[in-house]
C-alpha positions in Angstrom: -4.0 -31.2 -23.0 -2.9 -28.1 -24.1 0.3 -26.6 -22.2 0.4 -22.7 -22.5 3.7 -20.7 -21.5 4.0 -18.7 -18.2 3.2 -15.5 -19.6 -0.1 -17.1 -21.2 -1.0 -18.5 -18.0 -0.6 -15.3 -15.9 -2.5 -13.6 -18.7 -5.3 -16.4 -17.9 -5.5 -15.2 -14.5 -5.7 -11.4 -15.3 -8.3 -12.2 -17.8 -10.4 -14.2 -15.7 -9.9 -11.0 -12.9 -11.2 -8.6 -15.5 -14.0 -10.5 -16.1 -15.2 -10.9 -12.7 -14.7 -6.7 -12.6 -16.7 -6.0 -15.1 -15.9 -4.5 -18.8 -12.7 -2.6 -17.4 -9.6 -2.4 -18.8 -7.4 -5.4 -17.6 -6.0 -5.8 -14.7 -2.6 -3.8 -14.5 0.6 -6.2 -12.8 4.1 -6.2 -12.1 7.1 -7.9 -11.5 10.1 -7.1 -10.6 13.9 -8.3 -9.4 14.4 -5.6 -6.3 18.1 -5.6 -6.3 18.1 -5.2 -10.0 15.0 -3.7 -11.1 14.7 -5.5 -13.7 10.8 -6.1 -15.0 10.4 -9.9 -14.6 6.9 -9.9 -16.3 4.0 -7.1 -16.5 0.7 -6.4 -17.7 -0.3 -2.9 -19.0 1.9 -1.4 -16.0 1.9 1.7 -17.1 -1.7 2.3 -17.2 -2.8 4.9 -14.9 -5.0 3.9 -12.6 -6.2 5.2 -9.0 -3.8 4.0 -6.5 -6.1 4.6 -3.5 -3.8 3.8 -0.2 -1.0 2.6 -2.2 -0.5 6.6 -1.8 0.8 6.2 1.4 3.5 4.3 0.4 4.9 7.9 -1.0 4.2 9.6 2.5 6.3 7.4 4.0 9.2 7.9 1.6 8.9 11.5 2.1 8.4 11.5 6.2 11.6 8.8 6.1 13.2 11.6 3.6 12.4 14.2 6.0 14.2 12.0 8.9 17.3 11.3 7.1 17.7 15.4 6.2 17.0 16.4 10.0 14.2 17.7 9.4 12.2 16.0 12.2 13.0 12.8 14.2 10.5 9.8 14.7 10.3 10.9 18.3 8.6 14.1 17.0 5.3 14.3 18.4 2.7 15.2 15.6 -0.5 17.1 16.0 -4.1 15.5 15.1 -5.6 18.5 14.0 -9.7 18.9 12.7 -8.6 18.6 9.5 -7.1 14.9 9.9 -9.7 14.3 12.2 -12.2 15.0 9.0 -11.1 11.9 7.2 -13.3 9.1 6.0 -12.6 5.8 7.5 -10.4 3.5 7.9 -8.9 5.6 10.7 -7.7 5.7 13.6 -10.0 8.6 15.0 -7.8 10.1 17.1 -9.5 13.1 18.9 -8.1 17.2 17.7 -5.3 18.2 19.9 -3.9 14.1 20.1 0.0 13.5 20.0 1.2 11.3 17.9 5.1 10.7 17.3 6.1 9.9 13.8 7.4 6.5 14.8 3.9 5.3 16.1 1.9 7.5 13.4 3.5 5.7 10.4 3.8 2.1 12.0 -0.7 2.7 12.3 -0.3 4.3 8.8 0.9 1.0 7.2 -1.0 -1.4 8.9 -4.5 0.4 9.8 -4.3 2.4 6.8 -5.4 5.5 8.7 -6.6 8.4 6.5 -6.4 10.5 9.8 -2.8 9.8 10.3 -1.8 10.4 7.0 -2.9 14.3 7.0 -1.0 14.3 10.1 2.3 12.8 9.0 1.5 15.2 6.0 0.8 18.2 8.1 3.8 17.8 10.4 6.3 17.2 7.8 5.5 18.9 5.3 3.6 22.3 7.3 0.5 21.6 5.1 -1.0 18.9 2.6 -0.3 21.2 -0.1 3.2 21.7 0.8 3.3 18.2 1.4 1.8 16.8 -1.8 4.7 19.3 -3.4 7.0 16.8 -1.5 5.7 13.6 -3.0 5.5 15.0 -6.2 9.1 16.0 -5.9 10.2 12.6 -4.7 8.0 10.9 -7.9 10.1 12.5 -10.2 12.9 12.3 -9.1 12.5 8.6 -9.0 11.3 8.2 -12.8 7.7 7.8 -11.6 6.5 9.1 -14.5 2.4 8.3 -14.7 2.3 9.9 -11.2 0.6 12.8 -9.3 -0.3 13.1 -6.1 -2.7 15.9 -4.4 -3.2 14.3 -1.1 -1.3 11.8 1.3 -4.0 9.1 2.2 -5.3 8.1 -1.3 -8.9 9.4 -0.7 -10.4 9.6 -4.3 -9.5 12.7 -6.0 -9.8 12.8 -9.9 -6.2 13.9 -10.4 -4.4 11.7 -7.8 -2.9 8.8 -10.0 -0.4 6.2 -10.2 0.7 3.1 -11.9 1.4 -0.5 -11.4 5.5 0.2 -13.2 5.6 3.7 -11.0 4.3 1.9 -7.4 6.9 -1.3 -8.3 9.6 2.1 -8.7 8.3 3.5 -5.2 8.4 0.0 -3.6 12.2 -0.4 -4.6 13.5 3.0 -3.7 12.0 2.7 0.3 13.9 -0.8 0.1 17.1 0.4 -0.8 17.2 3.9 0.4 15.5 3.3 4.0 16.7 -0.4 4.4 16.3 0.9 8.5 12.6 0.9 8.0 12.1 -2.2 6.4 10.0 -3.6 9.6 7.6 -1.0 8.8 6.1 -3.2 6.0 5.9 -6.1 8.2 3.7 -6.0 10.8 1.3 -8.0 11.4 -0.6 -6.4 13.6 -0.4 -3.6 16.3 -1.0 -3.0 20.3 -2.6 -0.1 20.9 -3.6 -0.2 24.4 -5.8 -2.6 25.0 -7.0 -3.0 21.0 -5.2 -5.4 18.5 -5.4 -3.8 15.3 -4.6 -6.1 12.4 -3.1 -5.3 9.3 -5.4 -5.5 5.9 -2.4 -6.9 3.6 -3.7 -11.0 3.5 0.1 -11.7 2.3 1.5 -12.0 5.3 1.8 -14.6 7.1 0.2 -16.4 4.7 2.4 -16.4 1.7 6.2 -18.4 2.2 8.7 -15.2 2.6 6.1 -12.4 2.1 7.7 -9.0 3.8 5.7 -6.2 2.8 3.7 -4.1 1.8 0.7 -2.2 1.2 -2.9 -2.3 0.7 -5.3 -0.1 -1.4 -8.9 0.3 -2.0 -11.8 2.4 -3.1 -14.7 2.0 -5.4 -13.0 3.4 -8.1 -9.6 1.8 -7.9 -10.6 -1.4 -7.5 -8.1 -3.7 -4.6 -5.1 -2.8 -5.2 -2.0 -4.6 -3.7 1.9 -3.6 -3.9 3.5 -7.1 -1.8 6.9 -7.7 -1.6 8.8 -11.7 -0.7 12.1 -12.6 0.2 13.5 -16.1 -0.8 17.3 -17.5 -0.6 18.3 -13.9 0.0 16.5 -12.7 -3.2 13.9 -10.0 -3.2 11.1 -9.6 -5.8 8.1 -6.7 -5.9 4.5 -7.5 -7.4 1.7 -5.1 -7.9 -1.9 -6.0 -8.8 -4.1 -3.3 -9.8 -7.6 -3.2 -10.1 -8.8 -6.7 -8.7 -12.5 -7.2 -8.0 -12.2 -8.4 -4.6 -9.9 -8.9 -1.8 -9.0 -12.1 -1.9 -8.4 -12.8 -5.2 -5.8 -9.6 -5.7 -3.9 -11.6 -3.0 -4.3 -15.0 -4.9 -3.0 -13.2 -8.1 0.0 -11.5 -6.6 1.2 -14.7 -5.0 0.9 -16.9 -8.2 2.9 -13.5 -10.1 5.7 -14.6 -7.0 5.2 -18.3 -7.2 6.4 -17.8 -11.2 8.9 -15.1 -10.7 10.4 -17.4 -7.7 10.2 -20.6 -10.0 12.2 -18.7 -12.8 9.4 -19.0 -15.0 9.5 -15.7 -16.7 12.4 -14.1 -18.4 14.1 -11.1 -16.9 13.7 -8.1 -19.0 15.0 -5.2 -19.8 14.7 -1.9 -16.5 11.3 -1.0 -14.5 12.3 2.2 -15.4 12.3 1.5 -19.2 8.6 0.9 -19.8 6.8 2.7 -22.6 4.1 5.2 -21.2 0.1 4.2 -21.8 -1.2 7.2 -22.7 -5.2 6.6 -20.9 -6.8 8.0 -18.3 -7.2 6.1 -15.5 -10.7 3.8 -15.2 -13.3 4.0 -13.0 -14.3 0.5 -11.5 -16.7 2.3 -9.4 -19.9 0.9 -11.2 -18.2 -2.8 -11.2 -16.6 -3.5 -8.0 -19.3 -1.0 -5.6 -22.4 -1.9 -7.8 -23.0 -3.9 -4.4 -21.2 -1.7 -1.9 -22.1 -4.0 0.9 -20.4 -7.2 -0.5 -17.2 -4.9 -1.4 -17.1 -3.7 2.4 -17.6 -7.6 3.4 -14.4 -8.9 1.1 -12.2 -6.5 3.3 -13.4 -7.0 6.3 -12.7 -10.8 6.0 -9.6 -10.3 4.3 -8.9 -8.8 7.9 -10.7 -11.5 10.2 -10.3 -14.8 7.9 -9.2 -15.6 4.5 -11.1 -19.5 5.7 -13.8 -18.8 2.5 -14.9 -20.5 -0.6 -12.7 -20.2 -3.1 -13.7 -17.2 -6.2 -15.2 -19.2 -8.6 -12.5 -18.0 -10.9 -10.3 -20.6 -9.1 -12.6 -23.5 -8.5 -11.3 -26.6 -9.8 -15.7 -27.3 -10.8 -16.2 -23.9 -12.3 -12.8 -24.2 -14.4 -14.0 -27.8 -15.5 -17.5 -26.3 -16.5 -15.5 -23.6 -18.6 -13.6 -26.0 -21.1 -11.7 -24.5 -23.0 -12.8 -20.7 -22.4 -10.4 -17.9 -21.4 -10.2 -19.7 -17.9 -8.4 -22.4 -19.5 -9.2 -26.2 -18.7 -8.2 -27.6 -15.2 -4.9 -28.3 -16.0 -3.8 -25.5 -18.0 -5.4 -22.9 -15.3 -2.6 -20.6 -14.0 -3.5 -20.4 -10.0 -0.6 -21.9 -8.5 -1.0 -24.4 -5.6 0.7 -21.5 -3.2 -1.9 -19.6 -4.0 -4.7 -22.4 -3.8 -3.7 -22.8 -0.7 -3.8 -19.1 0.8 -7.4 -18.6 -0.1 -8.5 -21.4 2.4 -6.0 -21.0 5.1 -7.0 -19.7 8.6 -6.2 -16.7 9.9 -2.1 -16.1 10.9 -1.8 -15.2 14.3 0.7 -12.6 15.1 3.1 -10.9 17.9 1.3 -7.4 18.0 3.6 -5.0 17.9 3.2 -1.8 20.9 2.6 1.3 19.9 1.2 4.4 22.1 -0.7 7.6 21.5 1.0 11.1 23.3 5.0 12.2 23.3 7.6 9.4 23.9 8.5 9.4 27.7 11.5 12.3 28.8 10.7 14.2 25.3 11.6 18.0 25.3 11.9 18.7 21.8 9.5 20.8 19.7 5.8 19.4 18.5 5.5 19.5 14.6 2.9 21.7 14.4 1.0 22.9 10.8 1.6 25.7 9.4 -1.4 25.7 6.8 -4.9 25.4 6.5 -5.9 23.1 9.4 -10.2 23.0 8.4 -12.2 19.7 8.3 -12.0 18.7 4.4 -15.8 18.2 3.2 -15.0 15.9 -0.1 -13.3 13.6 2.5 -15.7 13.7 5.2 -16.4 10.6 6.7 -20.7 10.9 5.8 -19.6 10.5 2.0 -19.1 6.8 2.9 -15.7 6.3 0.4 -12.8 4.7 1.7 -9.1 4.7 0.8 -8.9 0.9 2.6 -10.6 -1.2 5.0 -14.7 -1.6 6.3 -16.4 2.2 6.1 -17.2 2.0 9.8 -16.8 4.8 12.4 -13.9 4.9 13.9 -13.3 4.0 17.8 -12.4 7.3 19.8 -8.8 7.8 20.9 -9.8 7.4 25.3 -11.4 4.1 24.2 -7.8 3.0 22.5 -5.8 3.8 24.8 -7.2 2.6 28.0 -10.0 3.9 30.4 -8.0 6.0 31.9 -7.2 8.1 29.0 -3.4 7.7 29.4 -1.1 7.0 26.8 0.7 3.0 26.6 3.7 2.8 28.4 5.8 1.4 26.4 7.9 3.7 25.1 9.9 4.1 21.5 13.5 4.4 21.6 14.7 7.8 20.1 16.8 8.3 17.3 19.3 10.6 16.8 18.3 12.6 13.4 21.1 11.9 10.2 22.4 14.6 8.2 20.9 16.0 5.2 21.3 14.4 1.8 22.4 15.9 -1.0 19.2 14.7 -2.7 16.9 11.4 -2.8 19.9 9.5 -2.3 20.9 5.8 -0.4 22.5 6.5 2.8 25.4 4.8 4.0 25.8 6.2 7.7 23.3 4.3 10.1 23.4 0.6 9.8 20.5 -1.3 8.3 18.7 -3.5 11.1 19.5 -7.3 11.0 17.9 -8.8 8.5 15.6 -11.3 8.8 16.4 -14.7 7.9 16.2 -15.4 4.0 16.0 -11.4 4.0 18.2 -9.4 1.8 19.1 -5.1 0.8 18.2 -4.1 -2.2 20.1 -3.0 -4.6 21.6 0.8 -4.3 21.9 3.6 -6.9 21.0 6.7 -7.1 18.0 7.0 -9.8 17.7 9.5 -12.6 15.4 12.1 -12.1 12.1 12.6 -14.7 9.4 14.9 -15.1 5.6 14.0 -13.4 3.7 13.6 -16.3 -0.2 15.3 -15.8 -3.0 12.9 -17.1 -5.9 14.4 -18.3 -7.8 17.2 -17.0 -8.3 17.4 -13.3 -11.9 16.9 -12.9 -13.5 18.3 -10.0 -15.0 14.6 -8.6 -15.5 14.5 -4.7 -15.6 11.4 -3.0 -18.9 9.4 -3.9 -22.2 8.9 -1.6 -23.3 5.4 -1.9 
């Protein structure tokens, strides 16, 4: 038998991922302590790489920013204008002219994913995308996200709109410990939306012992992307998988990077914020993991409805036995922890969907956050290109069909909060209490992080979103 250390094990796994994607460069990963920030293990992390609707991890940070300076409230209604309404799928395809208040917009951001929503987060916040991609590149550098830039809020495939494992593990942290208010955000299982359940895409929770968070991503040129986030005896830990070839097995590789960071099994290194640049440009997987869009568009759309499937061969206990001693390793070496074993043939979680409601919260009087820039449908993101930031390319339900027959929004209304004062800058808040943890759940760690430069990759080639 031949025993292999951790960090040879996980490399297995990676290596065995790559393979199945196709002659791209390995699979970018991350882990890291959340209080501490300390890099617990990571694979090329600082390769850029599309981040497809991991983006929308930064437009929340910069509508909670907005919140916290008083520049809008969650109660604020938002306008779906023709522009939003232009986005490819998944969405939520909310009719022009539909109110939406920034509690209920980002709560269907995170778990439907919803291009739509995520122009009109961006819109009402920010006045315009433009403006408000100034925002999130702002907030990336001031966080020491340095293989970042961002030209859109939804993660639609744009040639110059890229990320990295090390920078999304950075992004991850900083909501944690500067909105500890909003963890719940990354939590939901699924959503009430009149009479629809809409489930959330990340195949973590409720599957995985402690999982909390956090966010989806995927397009044909990314790859599935995953940044999830577990709690355990009150300590926090962040893994990101970049690039996986399917679904499933980018949750069955983030789990095992938790199982081993859990089990103490790699060695805490030195700061996230530390790690040496990759000067690359980012791949694209487009040929590899779309060659057959169809089976792409079926991994997500079970990773949704069931995760009850045959196991990737990658993780078969036959095909590792038929491998020997090949980079998958023989049985017993192979790095798939039994956690994860056990998520890729567990049923469905069923969850307590969560209300939300389209229109202005009941008794508002306050302004609606309105755009102040180009409001036009976006053709490059147009929902006949067929390209997707996350979930089945499907149209989209209406917003009367969501919300009851009757057209009327849900009842059930959203407490209002009363806005906080401005910050000085990007800074951890002390004022309103965090929400009662969960059990085993614990704050991360607080400090104000040094700011840094966005660093431009490449040229920006003029790539629209592809036809298949």
């Amino acid at each position: 038998m031949i025993l292999r250390s951790p960090v040879k094990q996980i490399a297995l796994v990676f290596a065995a991922a790559a393979l199945l994607s196709g002659p791209a460069a390995a699979n970018p990963a991350i882990v890291i302590d959340a209080s501490s920030g300390a890099t617990l293990y990571q694979q090329d992390a600082t390769h850029p790489w599309f981040p497809a609707s991991l983006s929308k991890l930064m437009t929340v940070f910069v509508a909670l920013k907005a919140e916290r300076e008083g520049r809008i409230t969650m109660n604020t209604p938002l306008l779906v204008t023709a522009r939003a309404a232009s986005m490819a799928p998944s969405k939520m395809g909310f009719r022009p002219g539909t109110l939406v208040t920034l509690d209920n917009a980002l709560k269907m951001l995170m778990v439907k994913s919803a291009n739509d929503l995520a122009i009109t987060i961006a819109e009402g916040v920010g006045g315009s995308v433009e403006n408000f991609a100034d925002e999130m590149n702002a907030s990336a550098a001031a966080l020491g996200m340095r293989e970042s830039h961002f030209v859109n809020p939804n993660g639609l495939p744009d040639a110059r709109q890229v990320s990295s494992a090390r920078d999304m593990a950075i992004l991850a942290r900083a909501l944690y410990a500067y909105f500890p208010e909003h963890a719940d955000l990354f939590d939901i299982g699924a959503l009430k939306l009149g009479h629809k359940i809409i489930r959330t895409y990340n195949g973590m929770l409720g599957r995985y012992p402690g999982a909390d968070g956090m966010k989806t991503g995927f397009t044909c040129s990314a790859g599935f992307n995953l940044v999830a986030s577990a709690t355990r005896h009150g300590r926090k830990l962040i893994a990101v998988v970049m690039g996986a070839p399917n679904a499933t097995t980018r949750v069955m590789l983030a789990a095992t990077l938790l199982d081993k960071g859990f089990a103490g099994e790699f060695s805490s290194g030195g700061s996230v914020q530390n790690l040496p640049t990759i000067s690359a440009d980012p791949p694209d997987l487009h040929g590899s993991v779309c060659r057959n869009r169809g089976k792409a568009i079926a991994e997500i759309e079970a990773e949704i409805d069931d995760m009850s499937k045959p196991v990737p061969s990658m993780f078969s206990t036959a095909a590792r036995a038929a491998e020997g001693s090949s980079i998958y390793g023989s049985p017993a070496t192979f790095s798939g922890t039994t956690t994860a074993m056990q998520i890729a043939s567990m049923p469905k979680p069923e969850f307590d969907p969560l209300p939300v409601f389209v229109g202005p919260a009941p008794g508002w009087t306050g302004p609606i956050a309105r755009p102040r820039g180009d409001r036009t449908p976006v053709a490059a993101y147009s929902a006949d290109k067929g390209e997707s930031a996350d979930g089945p390319l499907k149209p989209a339900a209406d917003a009367q069909s969501m919300h009851g027959r009757s057209g009327r929004p849900h009842k059930t209304a959203v407490k209002a909060k009363k806005p906080a004062h401005a910050d000085a800058a990007i800074a951890p808040h002390s004022a309103p209490k965090a929400k009662k943890q969960k059990p085993g759940g614990s704050a991360a760690a607080k400090g104000k992080p040094a700011p840094a430069k966005v660093v431009a990759h490449g040229a920006a080639k003029s790539k629209a979103a592809k036809s298949n």
